[in-house]
N, CA, C and O of each residue as an XYZ file, in Angstrom:
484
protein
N      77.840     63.042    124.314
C      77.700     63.346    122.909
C      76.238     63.685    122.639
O      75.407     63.215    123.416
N      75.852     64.408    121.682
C      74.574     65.186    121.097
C      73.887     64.436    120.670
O      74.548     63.420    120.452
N      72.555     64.261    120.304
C      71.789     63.152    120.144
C      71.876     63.928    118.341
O      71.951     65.135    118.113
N      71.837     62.778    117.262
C      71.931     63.731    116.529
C      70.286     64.226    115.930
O      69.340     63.687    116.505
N      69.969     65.227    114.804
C      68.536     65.875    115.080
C      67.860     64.738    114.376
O      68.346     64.119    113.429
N      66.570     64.501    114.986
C      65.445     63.278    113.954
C      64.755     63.881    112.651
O      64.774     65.090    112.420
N      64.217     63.058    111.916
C      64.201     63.587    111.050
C      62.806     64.536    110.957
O      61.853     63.938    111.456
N      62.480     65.793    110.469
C      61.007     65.948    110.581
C      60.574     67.207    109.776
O      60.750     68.391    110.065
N      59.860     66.563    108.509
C      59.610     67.038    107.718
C      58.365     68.285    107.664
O      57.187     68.046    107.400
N      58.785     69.302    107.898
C      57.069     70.379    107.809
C      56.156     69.976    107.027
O      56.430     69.589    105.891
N      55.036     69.996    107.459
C      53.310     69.722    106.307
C      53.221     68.219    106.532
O      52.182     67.701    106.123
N      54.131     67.413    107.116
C      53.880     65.683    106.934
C      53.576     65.575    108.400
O      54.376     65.997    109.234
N      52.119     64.863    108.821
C      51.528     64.687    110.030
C      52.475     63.256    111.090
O      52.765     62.246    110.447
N      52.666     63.274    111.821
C      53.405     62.629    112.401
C      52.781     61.698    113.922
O      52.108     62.329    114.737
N      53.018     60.539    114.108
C      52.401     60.054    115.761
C      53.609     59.983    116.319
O      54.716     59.776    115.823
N      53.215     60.208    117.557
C      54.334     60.800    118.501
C      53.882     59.894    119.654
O      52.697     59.951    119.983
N      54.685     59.092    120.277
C      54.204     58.526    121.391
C      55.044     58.542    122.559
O      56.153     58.150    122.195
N      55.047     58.857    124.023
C      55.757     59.345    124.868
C      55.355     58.400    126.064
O      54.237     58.245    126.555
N      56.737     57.717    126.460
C      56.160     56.486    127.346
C      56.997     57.193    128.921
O      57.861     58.063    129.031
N      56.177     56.247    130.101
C      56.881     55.613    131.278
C      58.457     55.344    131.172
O      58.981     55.134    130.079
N      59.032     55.358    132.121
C      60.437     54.442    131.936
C      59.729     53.409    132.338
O      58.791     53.394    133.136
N      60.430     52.165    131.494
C      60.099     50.829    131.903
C      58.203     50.539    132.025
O      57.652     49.762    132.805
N      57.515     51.461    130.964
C      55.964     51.687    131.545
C      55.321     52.050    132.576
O      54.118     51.908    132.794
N      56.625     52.833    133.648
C      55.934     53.079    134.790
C      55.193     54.292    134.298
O      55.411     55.052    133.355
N      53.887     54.231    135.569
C      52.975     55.916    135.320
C      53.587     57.242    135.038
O      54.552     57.688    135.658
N      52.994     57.822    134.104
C      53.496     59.450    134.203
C      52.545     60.399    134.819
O      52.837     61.474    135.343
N      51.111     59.756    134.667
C      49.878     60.544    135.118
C      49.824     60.020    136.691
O      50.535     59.020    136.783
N      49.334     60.300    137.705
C      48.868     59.972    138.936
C      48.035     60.297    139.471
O      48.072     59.738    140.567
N      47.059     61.024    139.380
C      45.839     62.089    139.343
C      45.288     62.332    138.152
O      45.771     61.957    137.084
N      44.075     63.078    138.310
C      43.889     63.458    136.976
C      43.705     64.735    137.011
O      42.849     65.082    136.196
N      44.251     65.777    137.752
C      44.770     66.822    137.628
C      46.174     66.998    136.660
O      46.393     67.981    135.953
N      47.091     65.778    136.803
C      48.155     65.800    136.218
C      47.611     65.644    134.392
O      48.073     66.278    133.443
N      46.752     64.823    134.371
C      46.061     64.712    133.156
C      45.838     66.335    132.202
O      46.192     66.648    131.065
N      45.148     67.044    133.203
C      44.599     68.436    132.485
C      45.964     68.744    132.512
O      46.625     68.352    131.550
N      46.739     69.587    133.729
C      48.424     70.263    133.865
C      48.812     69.620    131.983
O      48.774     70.401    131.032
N      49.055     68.539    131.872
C      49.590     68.174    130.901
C      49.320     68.366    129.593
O      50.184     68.581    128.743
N      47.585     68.262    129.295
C      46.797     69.453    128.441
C      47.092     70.352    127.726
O      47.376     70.583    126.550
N      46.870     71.239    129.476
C      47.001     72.883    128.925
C      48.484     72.840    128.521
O      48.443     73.160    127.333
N      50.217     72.549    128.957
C      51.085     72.682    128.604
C      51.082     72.100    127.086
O      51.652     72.602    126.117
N      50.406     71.077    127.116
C      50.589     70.437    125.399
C      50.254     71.745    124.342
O      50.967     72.127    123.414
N      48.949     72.302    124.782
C      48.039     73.090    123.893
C      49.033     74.581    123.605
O      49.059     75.301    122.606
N      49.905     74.704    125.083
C      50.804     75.981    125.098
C      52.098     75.643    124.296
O      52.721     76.450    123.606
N      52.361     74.533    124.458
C      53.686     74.331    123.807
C      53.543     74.454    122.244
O      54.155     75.288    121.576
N      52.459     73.311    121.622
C      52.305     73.375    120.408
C      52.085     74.919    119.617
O      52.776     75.333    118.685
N      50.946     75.622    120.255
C      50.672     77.355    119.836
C      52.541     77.475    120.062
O      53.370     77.320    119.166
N      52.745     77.705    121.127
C      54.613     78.644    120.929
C      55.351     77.961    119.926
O      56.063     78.816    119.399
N      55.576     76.679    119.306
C      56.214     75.930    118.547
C      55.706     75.745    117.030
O      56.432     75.106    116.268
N      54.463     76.287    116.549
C      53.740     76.158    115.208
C      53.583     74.714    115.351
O      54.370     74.058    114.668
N      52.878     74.152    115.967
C      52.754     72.256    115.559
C      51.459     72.337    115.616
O      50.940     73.075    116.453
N      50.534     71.431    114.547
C      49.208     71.450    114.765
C      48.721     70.148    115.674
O      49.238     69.056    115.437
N      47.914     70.252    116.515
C      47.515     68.816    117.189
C      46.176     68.334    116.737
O      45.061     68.735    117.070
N      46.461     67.554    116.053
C      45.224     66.547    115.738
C      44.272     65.847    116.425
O      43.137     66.321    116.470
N      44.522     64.771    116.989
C      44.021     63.953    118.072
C      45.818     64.051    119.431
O      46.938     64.551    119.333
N      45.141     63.329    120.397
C      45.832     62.929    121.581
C      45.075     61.477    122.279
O      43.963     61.113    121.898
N      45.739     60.847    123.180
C      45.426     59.967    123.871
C      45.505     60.535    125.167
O      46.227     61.465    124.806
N      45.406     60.673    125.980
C      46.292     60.023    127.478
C      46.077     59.033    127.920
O      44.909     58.653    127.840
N      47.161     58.067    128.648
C      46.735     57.203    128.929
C      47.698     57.210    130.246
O      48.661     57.977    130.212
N      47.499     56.410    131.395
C      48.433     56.523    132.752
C      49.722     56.229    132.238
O      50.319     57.099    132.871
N      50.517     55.727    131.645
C      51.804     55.104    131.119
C      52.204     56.011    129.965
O      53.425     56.143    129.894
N      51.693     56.500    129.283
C      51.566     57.138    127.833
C      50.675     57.800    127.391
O      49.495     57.752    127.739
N      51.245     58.609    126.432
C      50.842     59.444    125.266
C      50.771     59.000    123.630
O      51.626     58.462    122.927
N      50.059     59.234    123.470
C      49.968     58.983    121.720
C      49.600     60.272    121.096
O      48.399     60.060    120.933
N      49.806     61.479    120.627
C      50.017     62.546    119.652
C      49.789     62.575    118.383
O      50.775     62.227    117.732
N      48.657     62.920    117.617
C      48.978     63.430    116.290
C      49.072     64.182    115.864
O      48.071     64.897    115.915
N      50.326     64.765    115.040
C      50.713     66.465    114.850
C      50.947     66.594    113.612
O      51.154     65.674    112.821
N      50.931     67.457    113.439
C      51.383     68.049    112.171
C      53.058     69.251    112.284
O      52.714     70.291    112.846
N      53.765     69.269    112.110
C      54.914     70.227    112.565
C      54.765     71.350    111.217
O      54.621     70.991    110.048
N      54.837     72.760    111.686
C      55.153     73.523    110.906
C      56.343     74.479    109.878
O      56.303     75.322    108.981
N      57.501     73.616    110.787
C      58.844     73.612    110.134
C      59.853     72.624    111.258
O      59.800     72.109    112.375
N      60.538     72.743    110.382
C      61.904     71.047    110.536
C      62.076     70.880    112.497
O      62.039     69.699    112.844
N      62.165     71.413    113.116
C      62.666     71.079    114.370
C      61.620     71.864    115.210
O      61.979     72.030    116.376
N      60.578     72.312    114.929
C      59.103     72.432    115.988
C      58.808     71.544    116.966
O      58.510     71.892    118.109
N      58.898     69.952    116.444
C      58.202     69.097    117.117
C      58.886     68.792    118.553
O      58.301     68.682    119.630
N      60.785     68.643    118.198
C      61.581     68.703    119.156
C      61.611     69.660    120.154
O      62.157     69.304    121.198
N      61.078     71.005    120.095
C      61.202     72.428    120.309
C      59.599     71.969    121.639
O      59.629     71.956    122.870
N      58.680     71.731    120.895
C      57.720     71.522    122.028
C      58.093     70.249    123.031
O      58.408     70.304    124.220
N      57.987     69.343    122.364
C      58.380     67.929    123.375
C      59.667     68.577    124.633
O      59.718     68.257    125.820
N      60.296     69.231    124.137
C      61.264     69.670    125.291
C      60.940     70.674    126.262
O      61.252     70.674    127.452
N      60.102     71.758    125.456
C      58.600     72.107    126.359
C      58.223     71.577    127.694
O      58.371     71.718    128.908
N      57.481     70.680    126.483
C      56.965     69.709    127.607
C      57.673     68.998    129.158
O      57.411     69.045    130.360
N      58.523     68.462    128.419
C      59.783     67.771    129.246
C      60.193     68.711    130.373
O      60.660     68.329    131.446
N      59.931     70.221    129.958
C      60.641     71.250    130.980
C      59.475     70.995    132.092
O      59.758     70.324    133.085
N      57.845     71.660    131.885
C      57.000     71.445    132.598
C      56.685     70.485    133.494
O      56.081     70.714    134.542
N      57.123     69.242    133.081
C      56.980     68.452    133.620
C      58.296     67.969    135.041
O      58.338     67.392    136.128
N      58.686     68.283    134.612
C      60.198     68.244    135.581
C      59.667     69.358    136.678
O      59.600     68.874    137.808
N      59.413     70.258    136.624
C      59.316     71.545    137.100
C      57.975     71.295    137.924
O      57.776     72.214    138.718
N      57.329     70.633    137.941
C      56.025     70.072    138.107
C      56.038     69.180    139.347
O      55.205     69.155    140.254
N      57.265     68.378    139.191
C      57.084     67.080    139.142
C      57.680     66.635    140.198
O      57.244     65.866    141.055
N      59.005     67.293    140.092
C      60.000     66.827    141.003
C      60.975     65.798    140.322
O      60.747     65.206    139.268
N      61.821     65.715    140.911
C      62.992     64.744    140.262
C      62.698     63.063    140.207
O      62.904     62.361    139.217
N      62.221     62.646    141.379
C      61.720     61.680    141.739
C      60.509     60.959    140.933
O      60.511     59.799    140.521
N      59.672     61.736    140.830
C      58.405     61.572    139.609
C      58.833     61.762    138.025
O      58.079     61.611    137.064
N      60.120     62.101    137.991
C      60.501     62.249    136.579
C      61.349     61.061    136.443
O      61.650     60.709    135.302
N      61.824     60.318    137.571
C      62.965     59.102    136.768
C      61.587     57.981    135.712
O      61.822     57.301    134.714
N      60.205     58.183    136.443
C      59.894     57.470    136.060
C      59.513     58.089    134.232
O      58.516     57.701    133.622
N      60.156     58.705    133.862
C      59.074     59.498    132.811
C      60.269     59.669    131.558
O      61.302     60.310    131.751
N      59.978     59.045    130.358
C      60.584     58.782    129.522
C      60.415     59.787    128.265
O      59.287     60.253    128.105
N      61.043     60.019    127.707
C      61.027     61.229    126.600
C      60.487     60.301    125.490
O      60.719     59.093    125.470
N      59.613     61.075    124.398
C      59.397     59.947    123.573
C      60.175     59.809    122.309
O      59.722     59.262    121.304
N      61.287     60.295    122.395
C      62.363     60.627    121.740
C      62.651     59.532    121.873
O      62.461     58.877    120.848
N      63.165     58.818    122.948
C      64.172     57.317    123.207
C      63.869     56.405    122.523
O      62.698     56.224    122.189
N      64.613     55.810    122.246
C      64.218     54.324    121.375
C      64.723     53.145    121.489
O      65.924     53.048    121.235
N      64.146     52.197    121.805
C      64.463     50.831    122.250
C      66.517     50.833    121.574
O      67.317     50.153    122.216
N      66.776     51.257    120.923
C      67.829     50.917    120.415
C      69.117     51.777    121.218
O      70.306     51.458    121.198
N      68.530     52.902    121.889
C      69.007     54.127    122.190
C      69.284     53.036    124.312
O      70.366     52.862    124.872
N      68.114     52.671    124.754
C      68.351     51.998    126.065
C      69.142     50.761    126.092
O      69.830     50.468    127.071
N      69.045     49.870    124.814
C      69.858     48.947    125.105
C      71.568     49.192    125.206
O      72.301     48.440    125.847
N      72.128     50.603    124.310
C      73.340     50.877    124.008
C      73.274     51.311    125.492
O      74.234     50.898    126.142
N      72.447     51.985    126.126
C      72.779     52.565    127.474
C      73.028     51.515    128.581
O      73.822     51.628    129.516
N      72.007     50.213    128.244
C      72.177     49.316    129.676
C      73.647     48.569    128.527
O      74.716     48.467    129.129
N      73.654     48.276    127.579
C      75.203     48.155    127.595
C      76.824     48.302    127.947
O      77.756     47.522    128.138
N      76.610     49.909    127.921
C      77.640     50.660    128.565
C      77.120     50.456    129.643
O      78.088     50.931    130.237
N      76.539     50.209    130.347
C      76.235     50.363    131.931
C      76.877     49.146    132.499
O      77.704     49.285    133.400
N      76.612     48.141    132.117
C      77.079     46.845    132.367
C      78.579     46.564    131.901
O      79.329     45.799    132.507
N      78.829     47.075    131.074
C      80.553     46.867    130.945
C      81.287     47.983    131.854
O      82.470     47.837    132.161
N      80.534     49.108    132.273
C      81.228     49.776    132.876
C      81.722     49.243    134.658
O      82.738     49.398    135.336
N      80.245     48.501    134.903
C      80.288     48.261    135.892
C      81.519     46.626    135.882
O      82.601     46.594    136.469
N      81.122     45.864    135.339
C      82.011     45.041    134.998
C      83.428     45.232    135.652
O      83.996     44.664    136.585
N      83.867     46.516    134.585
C      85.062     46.499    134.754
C      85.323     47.500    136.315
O      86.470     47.759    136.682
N      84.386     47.863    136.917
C      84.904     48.587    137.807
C      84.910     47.446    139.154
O      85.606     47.750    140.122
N      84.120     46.136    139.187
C      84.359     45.241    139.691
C      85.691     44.414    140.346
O      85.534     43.319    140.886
């Protein structure tokens, strides 16, 4: 099923924070640091989002944007998400969490996970 769309208002500045799975690293170098940069700086220009500040940090991102209409922000982050996969390899991406997810969104998942397994027991 479709995640349904978040909410995101054009002209209202927004923090965006993009974790690890489980806090593992997303950076490992600091080549991966810049790579991640320049794609941020490309994604936002193709998507109208303004970037304010950024963090990096080895585990995470912290973002401040501004979006220039309703579904920009989603439009880059998936951007991103592409580059990075593509980058990365599959293996370096289990560890790498969209910052879309939300504590509420993993527990329904290790839920179903555990009853599924349960019953296949």
């Amino acid at each position: 099923m479709a995640r349904l769309p978040r909410l995101c208002l054009p002209a209202i500045p927004q923090h965006i924070i993009q974790r690890g799975t489980n806090r593992q690293a997303c950076f490992a170098k600091p080549d991966d640091f810049a790579a991640y940069a320049s794609w941020l700086a490309q994604a936002a220009k193709d998507n109208d989002v303004l970037i304010h500040a950024w963090v990096f940090m080895t585990n995470h991102v912290h973002l401040l944007v501004t979006p220039k209409s309703d579904s920009c922000v989603s439009k880059m982050i998936q951007n991103l998400g592409r580059h990075y996969v593509r980058s990365n390899g599959w293996e370096r991406v289990k560890a790498y969490q969209s910052l879309f997810s939300s504590q509420l969104d993993r527990n329904i998942v290790k839920n179903i996970r555990s009853s599924v397994q349960k019953n296949l027991l």
